[in-house]
Structure formats: C-alpha cells, structure tokens
TORBADO-489250 format. One line per field, with one value per residue (C-alpha): residue in three letters; y, z, x; residue number from 0. Coordinates in nm, 3 decimals. Example, Ala and Ser with C-alpha at 12.3 -4.5 7.8 and 13.67 -1.06 7.14 Angstrom:
res	ALA/SER .
py	-0.450/-0.106 .
pz	0.780/0.714 .
px	1.230/1.367 .
n	0/1 .
END
This chain:
res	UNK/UNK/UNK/UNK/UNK/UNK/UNK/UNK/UNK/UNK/UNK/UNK/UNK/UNK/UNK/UNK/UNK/UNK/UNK/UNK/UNK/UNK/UNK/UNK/UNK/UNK/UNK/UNK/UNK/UNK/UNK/UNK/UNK/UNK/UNK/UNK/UNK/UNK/UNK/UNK/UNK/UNK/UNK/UNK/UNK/UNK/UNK/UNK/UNK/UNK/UNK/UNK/UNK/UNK/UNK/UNK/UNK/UNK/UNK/UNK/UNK/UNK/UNK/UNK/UNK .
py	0.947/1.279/1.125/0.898/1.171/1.386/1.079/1.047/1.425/1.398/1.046/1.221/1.511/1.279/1.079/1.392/1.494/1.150/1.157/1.561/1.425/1.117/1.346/1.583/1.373/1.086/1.251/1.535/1.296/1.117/1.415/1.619/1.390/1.348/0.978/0.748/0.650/0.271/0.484/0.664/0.427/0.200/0.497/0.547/0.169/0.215/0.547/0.413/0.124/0.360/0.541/0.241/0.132/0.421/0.437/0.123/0.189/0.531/0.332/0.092/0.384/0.529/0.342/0.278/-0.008 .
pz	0.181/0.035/-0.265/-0.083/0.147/-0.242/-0.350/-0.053/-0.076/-0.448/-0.404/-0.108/-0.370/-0.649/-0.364/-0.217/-0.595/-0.642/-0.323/-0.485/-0.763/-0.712/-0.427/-0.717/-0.994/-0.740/-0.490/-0.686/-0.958/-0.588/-0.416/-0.714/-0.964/-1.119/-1.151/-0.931/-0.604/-0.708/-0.954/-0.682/-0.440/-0.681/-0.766/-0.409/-0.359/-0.676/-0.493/-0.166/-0.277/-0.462/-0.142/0.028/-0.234/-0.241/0.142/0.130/-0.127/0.064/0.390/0.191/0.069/0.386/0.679/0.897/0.796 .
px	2.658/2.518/2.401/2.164/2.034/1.968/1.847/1.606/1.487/1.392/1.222/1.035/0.883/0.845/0.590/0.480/0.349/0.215/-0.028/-0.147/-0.190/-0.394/-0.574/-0.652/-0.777/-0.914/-1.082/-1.238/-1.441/-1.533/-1.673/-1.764/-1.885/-2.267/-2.266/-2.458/-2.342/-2.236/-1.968/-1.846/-1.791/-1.606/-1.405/-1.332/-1.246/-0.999/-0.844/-0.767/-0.629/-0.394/-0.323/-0.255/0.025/0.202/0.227/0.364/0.582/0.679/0.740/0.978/1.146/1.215/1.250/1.554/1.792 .
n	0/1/2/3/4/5/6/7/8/9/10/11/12/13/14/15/16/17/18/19/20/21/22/23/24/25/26/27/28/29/30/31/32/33/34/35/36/37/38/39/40/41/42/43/44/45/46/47/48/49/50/51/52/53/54/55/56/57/58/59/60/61/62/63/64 .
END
C-alpha cells in the first residue's frame, strides 16, 4: 500500500510540472508573442486543448476506486 501512495505523489509532480510547463512555453508565446492575432488564437486553441487532456488524464489518475 505505500508504494501506490509514492507512486501517486511522484505521478502528482510529474503532472504538476507538466501543467508549469505547458503554462510556461504555451501561454507566454500567447500573451507575449508579435504575431497576428489569427496565430495567437490558434495557439491558444492548441494550449487549452492540452490543458484539457492532461486534466483528464490527471482525474483518471486520481480519483477514488
């Protein structure tokens, strides 16, 4: 039983580093960048729908059995 709840705690930073990350390098070229609006908004499209996967994939992770 302690192995899962390890297990658990390092999947939790591993996602926890995946949202900074694609926070970092998706939402700075979205707020930040010099390219026309069309390019930003289709990079924001493309960034949420990563959000939305890996909240998925975090609720899979951890919900109650």
């Amino acid at each position: 039983m302690k192995e899962v709840r390890v297990i658990k705690v390092v999947l939790g930073l591993v996602m926890l580093i995946l949202f900074a990350l694609v926070t970092f390098f998706g939402l700075g070229p979205v707020l930040f960048a010099d390219g026309s609006d069309q390019e930003r908004m289709i990079t924001l499209g493309i960034v949420l729908v990563v959000y939305v996967a890996l909240a998925i994939v975090t609720y899979f992770i951890f919900r109650k059995r």
